[in-house]
C-alpha positions as CSV (number, residue, x, y, z in Angstrom):
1,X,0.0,0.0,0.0
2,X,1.4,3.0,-1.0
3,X,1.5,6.3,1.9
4,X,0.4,9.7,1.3
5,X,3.3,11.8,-0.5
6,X,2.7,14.9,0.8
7,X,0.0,15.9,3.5
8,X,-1.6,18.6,1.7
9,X,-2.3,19.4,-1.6
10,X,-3.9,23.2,-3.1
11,X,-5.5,23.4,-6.4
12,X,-4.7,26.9,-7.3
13,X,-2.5,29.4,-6.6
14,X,-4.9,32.5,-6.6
15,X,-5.3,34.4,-3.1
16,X,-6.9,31.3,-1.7
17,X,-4.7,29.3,-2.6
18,X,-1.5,31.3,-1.6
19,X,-3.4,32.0,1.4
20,X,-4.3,28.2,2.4
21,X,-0.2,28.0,1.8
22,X,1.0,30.6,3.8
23,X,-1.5,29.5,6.3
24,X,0.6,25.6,6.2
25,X,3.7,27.5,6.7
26,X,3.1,29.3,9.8
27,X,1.7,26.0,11.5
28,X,4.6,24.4,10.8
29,X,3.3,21.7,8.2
30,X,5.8,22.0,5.0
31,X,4.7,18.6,3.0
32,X,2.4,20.7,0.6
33,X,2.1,21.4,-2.4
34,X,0.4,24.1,-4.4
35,X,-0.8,22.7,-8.4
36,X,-1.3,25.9,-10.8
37,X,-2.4,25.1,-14.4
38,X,-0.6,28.2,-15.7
39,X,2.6,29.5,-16.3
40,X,3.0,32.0,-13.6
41,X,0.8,31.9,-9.9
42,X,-1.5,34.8,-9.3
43,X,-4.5,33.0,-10.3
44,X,-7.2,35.7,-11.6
45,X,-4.7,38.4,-11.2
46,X,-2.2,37.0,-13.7
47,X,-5.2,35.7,-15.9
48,X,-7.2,38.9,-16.4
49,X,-4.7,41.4,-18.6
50,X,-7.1,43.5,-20.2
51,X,-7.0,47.4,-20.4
52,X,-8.4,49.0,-17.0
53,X,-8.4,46.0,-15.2
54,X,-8.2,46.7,-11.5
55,X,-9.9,45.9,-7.9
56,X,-13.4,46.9,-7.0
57,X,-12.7,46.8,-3.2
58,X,-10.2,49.3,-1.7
59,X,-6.4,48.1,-1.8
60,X,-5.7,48.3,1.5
61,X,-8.7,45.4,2.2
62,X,-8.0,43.7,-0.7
63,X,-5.3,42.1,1.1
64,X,-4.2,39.7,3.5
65,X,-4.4,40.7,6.9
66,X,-1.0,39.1,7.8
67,X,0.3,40.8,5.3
68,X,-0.1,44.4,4.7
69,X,1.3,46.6,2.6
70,X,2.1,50.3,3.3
71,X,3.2,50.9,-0.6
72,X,-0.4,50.3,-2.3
73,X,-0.2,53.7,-5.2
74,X,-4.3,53.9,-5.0
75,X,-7.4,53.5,-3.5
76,X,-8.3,50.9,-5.8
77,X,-5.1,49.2,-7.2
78,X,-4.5,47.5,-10.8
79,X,-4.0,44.5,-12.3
80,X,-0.1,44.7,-12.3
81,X,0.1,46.0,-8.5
82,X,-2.0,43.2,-7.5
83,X,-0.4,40.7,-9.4
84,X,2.9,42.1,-7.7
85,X,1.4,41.8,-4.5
86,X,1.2,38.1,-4.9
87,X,4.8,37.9,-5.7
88,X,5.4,39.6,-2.5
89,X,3.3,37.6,-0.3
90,X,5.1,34.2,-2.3
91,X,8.6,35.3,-0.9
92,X,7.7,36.6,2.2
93,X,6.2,33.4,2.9
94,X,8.8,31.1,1.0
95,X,6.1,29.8,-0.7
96,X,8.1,29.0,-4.0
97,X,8.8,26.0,-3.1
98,X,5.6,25.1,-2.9
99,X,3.7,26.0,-6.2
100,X,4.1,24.0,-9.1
101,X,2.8,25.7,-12.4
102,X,2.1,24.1,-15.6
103,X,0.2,21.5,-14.0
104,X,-3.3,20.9,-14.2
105,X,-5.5,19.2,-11.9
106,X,-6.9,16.8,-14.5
107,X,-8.7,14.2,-12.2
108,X,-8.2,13.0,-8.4
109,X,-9.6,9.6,-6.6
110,X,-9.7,9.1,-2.8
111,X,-8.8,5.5,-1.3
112,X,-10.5,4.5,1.5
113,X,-7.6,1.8,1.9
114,X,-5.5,4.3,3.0
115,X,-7.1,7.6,3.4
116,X,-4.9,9.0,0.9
117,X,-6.2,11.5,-2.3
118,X,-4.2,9.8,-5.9
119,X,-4.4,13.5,-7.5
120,X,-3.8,13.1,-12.0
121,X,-2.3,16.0,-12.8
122,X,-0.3,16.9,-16.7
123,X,2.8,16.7,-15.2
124,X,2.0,13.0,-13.5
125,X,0.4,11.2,-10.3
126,X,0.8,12.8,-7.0
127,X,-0.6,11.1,-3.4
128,X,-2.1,13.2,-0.5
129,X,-3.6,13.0,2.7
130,X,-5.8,16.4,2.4
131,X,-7.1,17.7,-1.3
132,X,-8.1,21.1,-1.2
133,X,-9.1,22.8,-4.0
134,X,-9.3,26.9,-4.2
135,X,-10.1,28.1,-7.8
136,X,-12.2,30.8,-7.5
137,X,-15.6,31.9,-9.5
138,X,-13.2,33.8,-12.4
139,X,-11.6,30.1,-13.3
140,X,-13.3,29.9,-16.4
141,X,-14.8,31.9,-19.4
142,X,-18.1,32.0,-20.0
143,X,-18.5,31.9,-23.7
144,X,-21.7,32.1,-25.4
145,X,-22.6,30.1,-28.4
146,X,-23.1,32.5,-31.1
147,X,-24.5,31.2,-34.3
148,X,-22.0,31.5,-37.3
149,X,-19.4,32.0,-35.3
150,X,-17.1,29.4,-37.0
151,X,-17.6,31.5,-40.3
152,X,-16.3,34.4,-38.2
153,X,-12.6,36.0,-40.1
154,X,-11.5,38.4,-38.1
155,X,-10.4,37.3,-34.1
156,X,-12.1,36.6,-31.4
157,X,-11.1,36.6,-27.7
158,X,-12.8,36.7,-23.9
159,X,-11.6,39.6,-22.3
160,X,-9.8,37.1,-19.4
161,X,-7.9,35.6,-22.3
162,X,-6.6,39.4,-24.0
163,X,-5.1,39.3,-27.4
164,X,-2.0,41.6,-26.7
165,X,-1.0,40.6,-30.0
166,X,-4.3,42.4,-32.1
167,X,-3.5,45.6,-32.4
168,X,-7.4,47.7,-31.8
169,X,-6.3,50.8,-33.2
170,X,-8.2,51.7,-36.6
171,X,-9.9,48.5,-36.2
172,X,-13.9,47.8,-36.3
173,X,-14.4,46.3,-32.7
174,X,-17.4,44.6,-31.2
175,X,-17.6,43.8,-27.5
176,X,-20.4,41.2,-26.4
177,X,-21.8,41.8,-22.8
178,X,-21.6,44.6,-20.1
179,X,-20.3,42.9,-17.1
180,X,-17.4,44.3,-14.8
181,X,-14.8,43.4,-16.9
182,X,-16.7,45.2,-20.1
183,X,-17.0,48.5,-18.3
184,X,-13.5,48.4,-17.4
185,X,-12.0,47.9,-20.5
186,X,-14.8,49.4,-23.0
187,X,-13.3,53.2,-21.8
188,X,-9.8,51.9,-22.2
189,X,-10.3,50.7,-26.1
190,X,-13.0,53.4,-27.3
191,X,-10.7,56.1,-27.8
192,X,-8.3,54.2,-30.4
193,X,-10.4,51.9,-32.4
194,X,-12.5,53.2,-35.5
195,X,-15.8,51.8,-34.3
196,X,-17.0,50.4,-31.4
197,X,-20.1,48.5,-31.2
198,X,-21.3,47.4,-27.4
199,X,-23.9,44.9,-27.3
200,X,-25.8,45.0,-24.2
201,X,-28.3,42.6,-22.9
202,X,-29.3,43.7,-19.4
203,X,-27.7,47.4,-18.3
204,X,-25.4,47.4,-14.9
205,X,-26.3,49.4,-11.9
206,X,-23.3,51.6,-11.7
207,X,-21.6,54.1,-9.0
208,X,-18.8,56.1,-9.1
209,X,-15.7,54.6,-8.4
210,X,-14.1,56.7,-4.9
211,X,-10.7,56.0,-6.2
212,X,-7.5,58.7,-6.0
213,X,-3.4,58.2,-5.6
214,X,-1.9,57.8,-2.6
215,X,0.0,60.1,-1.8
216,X,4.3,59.7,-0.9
217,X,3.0,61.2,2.7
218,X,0.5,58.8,3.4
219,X,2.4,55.7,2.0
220,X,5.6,56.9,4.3
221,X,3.2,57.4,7.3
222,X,1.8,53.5,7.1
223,X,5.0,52.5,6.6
224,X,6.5,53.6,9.9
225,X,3.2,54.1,11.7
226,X,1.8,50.4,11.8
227,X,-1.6,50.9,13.7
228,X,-2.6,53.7,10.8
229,X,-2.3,50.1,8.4
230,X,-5.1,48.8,10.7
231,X,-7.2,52.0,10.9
232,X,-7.4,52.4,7.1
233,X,-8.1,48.7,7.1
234,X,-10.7,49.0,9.6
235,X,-12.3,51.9,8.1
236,X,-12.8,50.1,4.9
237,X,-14.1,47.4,6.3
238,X,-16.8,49.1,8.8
239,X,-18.2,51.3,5.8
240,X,-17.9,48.0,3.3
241,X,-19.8,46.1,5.6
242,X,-22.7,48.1,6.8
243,X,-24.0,46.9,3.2
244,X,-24.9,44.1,4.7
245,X,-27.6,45.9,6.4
246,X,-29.3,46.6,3.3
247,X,-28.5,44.0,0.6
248,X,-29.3,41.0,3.5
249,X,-31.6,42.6,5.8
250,X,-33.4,45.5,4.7
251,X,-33.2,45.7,0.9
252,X,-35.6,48.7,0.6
253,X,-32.4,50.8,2.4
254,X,-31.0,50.9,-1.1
255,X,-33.6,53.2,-2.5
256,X,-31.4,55.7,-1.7
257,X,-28.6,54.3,-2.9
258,X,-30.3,53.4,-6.5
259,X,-31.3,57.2,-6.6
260,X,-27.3,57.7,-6.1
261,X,-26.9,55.4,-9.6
262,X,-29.3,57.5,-10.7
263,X,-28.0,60.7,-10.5
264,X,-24.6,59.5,-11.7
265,X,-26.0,58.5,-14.7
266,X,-28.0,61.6,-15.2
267,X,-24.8,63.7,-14.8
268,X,-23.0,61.6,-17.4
269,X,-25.7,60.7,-20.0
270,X,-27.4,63.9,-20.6
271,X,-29.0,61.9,-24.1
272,X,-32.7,60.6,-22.8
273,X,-32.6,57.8,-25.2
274,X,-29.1,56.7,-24.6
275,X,-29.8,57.4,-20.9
276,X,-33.1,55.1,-20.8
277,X,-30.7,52.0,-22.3
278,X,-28.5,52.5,-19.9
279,X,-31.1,52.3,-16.8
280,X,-31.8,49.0,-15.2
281,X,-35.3,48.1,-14.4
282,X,-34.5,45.8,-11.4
283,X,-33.8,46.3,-8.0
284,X,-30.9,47.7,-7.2
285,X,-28.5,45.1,-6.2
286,X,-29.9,42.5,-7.4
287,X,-27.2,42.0,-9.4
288,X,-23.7,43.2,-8.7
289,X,-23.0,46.7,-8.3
290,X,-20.2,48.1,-10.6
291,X,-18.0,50.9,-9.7
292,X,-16.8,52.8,-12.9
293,X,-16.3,56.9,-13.5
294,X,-15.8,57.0,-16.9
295,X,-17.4,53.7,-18.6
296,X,-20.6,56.2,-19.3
297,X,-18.6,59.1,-21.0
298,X,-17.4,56.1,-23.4
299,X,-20.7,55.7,-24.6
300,X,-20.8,59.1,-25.5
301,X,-18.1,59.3,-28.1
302,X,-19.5,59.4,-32.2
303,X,-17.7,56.0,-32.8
304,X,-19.0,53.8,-30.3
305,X,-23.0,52.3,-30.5
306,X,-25.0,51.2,-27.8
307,X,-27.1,47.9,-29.3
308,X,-30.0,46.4,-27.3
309,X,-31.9,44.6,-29.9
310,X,-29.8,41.2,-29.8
311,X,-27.8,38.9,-31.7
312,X,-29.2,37.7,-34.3
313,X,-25.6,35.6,-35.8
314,X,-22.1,36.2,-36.6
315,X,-21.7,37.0,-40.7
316,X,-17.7,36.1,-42.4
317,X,-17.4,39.7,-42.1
318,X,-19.6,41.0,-39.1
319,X,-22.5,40.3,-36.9
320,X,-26.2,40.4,-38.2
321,X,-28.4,42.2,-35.4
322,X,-31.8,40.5,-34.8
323,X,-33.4,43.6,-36.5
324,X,-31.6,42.3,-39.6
325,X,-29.2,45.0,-39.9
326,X,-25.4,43.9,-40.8
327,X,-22.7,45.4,-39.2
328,X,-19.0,44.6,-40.0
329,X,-16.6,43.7,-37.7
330,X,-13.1,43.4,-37.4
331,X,-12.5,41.8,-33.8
332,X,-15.2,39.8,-31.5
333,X,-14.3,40.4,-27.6
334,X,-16.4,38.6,-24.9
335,X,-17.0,40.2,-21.8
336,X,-19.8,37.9,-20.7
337,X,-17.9,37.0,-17.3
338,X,-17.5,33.4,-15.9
339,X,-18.7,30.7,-15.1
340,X,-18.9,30.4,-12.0
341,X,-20.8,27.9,-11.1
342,X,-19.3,24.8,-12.7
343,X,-15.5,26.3,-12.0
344,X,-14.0,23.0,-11.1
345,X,-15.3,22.1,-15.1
346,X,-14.5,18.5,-16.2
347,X,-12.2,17.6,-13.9
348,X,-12.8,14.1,-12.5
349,X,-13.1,14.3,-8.7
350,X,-14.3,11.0,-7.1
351,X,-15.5,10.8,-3.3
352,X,-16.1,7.7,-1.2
353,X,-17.3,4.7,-3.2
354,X,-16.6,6.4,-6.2
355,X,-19.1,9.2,-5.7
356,X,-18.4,12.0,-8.3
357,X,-18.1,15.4,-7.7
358,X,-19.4,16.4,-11.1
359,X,-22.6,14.5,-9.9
360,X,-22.8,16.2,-6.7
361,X,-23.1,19.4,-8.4
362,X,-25.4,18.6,-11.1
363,X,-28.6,20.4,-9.5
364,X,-26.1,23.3,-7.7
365,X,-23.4,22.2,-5.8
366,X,-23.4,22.2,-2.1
367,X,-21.4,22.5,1.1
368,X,-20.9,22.6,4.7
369,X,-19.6,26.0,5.4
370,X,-18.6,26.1,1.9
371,X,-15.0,24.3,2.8
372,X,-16.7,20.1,2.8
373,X,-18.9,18.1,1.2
374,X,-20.4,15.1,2.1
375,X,-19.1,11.5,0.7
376,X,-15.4,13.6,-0.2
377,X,-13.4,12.8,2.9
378,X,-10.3,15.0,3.8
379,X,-11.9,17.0,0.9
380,X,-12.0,20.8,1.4
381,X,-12.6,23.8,-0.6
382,X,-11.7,27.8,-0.2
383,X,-14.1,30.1,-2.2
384,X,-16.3,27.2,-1.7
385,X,-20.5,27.4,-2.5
386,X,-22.2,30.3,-0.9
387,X,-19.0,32.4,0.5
388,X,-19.1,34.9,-2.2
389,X,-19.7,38.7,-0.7
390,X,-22.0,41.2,-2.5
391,X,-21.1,43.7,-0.4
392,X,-17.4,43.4,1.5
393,X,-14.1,42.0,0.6
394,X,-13.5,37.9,-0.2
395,X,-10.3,38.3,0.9
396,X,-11.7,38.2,4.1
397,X,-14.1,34.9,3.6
398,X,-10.9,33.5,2.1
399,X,-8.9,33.3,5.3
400,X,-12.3,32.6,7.2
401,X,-12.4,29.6,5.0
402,X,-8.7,28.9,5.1
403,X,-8.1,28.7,9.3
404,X,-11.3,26.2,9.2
405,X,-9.5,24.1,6.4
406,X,-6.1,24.4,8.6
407,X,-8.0,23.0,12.0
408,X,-9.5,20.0,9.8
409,X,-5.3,19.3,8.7
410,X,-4.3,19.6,12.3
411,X,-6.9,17.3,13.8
412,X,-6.0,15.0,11.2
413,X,-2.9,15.3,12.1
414,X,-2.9,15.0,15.7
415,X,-5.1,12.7,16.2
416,X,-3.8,10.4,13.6
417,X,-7.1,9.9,11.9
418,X,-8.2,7.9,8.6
419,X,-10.5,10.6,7.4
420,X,-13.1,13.1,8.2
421,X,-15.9,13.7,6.1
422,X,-18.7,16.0,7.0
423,X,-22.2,14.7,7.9
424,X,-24.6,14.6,5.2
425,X,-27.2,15.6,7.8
426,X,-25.5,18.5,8.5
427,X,-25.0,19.7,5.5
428,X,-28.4,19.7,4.6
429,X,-29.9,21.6,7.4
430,X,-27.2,24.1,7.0
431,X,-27.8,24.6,3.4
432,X,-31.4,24.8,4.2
433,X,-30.4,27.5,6.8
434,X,-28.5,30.0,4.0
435,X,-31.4,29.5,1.6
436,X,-33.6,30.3,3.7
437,X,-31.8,33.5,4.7
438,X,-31.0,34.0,1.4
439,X,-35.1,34.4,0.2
440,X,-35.2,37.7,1.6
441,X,-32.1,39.6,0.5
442,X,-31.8,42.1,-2.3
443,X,-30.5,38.7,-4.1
444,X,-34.1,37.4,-4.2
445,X,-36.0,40.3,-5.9
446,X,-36.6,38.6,-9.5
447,X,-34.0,39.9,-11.5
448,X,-31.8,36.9,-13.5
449,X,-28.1,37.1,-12.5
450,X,-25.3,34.8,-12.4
451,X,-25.7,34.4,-8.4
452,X,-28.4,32.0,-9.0
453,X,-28.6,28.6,-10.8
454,X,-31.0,27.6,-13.5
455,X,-32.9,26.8,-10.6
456,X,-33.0,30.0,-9.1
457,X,-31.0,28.2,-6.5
458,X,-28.7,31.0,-5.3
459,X,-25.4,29.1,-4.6
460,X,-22.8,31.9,-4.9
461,X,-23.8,34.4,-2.0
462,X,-23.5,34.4,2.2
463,X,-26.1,35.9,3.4
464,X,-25.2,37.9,5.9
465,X,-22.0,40.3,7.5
466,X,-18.7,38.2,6.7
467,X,-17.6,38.4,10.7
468,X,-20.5,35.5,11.0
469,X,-18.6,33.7,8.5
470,X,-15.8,34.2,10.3
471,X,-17.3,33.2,13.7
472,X,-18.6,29.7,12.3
473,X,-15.3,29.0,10.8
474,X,-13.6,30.0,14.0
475,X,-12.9,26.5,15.1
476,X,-12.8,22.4,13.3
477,X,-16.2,21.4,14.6
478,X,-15.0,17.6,14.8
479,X,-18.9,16.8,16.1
480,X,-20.6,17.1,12.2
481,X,-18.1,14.8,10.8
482,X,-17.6,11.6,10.4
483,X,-14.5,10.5,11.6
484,X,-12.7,7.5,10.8
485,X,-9.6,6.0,12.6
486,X,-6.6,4.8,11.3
487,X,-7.7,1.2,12.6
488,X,-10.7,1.8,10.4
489,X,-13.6,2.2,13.5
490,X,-15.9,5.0,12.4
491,X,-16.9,7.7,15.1
């Protein structure tokens, strides 16, 4: 019988997973390892390179709390400063070691022999006690299946996959969907390329985005003046999360706040047709709330079109609007977002008696606490079901989720157990619990988004302040699990 190689191993090397490593570290376990599929860690950070991309949560939160950093450049940082970041956190930590990139989790298989995970991965097998996987809701691309597309002969790219290689300027540009990434890289392209055709579907509330440069004085003061890291933390935090109040527990509160939107949009759009487009007619918050200052004065420019009437299918030379009309195009770019409901995709994942994860998540999946799931023993996930925030930062959840996942590895551990593997009766009646509390949030209010299933099963959102996520994953509760010992009696 072969042992476990190593006693942990991370699928992804994202914040969660750099975060779950780090987290290894400081307990002292080192037989980890972290699998990345790409060339470089930095998961969504070193993914998404298009124009404009950049953090929707102040910098200074966006971050770990163990490690801070004084040198941020603006309120809300970009892609490269983040990405940066990561590199930072990976030598502070000594985490190199650790990550392996260019491998792919292509399929993993638990054996209740031994207790052990056999992980498939491109670069070859790999044996562990723990398999936790961390790969985030912006894993992978949703595309949608336009007609005619394989007669399409210009290029064609999702904005988390950019073309660095297409050169937009003078080009004929069509950009499918108005999601965050759209409205961050829409204002970015507009000015260069010769036409610019936005096809919108449903338009996004938006707000203005408080950002600003740091400035030398300030950066020098939280470099020497540790508690001021804190208080600009903490500030963030208390002002992100009083939207809890509103989104979770009394939606009508954001009256105000949609009037806000309003206004903003009023100031920007002064056209009443273009204007009308551009105004949602759901609640506000219902779906996610965008933060953008000058996606609306993009719309404004001569060369760029507004189109609402749909797709109709993709011509050699262009795309043929449902009203008929033929427009040509040079370049196709997605911004249609992810999917983030199916991110562990294909991957084979097999449970206790063979039990397959892509089963388990046919009708939504579900979790305990959103790190287990029941019939996966020593199975855990960060960024699992229902830990996503619609109102705060995830880096938060992510170490919330992390420090349970690290007391499951530890009692494990020292108690020299077989396996643990969550109740499925617990898991139920705390899946019931969220739902329940999630029927009447600002998620609930009838508008279609990507929080909820094709069920209308919301699987992507806690429902409630993220210091109660915090306070349930404060500690391993051993009780809801099954746990099995290494003589193979079952508690």
């Amino acid at each position: 019988m072969k042992r476990c190689e190593y006693e942990v191993i991370v699928v992804g090397s994202g914040f969660g997973g750099l975060c779950m490593g780090v987290k290894l570290k400081q307990a002292g376990i080192d037989a980890f390892l972290i699998l990345e599929k790409d060339a470089e860690f930095g998961g969504t950070w070193w993914a998404n390179t298009y124009p404009g991309c950049a953090v929707d949560i102040p910098s200074h939160l966006y971050s770990f709390s163990f490690a801070q950093n004084a040198a941020w450049s603006r309120r809300f940082a970009h892609q490269g400063e983040l990405l940066a970041y990561t590199r930072d956190v990976v030598a502070q930590f000594d985490l190199a070691p650790h990550i392996r990139t260019n491998t792919a989790l292509l399929g993993a298989r638990f054996d209740e022999a031994d207790g052990c995970w056999t992980v498939r991965t491109s670069q070859g097998e790999l044996r562990t006690k723990t398999l936790v996987t961390s790969l985030g809701g912006l894993s992978r691309p949703s595309i949608p299946s336009l007609p005619g597309i394989e007669n399409f002969s210009g290029k064609a790219f999702h904005s988390s996959r950019w073309d660095h290689g297409i050169d937009l300027r003078g080009k004929r540009v069509a950009v499918i969907g108005t999601g965050a990434s759209a409205i961050q890289f829409v204002p970015e392209i507009a000015p260069e390329v010769a036409q610019l055709d936005l096809y919108q579907r449903t338009p996004p509330w938006i707000l203005p985005r408080p950002d600003r440069i740091i400035s030398d004085t300030e950066k020098w003061l939280l470099a020497r003046v540790r508690p001021l890291q804190w208080l600009y933390r903490g500030v963030d935090y208390v002002v992100y999360e009083a939207g809890a109040i509103a989104m979770v527990y009394f939606p009508s509160l954001l009256g105000a706040v949609q009037r806000m939107a309003k206004r903003h949009l009023a100031r920007q759009v002064p056209d009443p047709v273009l204007r009308a487009k551009l105004t949602p007619d759901y609640t506000f918050g219902c779906k996610r709330v965008l933060l953008q200052n000058t996606y609306y004065p993009a719309l404004m420019l001569p060369h760029v079109s507004l189109l609402t009437e749909g797709i109709g299918h993709v011509s050699r030379d262009g795309i043929v609007g449902r009203d008929g009309v033929e427009r040509p195009v040079d370049v196709i770019i997605y911004g249609t977002g992810f999917d983030v409901g199916h991110a562990i995709g294909p991957i084979d994942v097999r449970g206790r008696g063979g039990k397959s994860l892509q089963d388990a998540a046919r009708d939504g999946l579900q979790a305990y606490k959103g790190c287990s799931i029941a019939g996966f023993p020593n199975f855990f996930m960060v960024t699992g079901p229902n830990t996503g925030t619609g109102h705060n930062s995830m880096i938060y959840m992510i170490e919330s989720a992390a420090d349970y996942v690290l007391e499951a590895v530890k009692t494990l551990r020292v108690q020299g157990l077989h396996s643990v593997e969550v109740n499925q009766h617990a898991q139920t009646a705390y899946n019931a619990l969220i739902q329940r509390r999630l029927k009447g949030t600002v998620w609930s209010t009838g508008c279609k988004s990507w929080y909820l299933d094709r069920n209308g099963r919301n699987g992507i959102l806690w429902p409630g302040f993220t210091f109660a996520y915090r306070r349930i994953t404060r500690r391993f509760d051993i009780g809801n699990y099954a746990v099995r010992r290494g003589d193979g009696d079952v508690k």
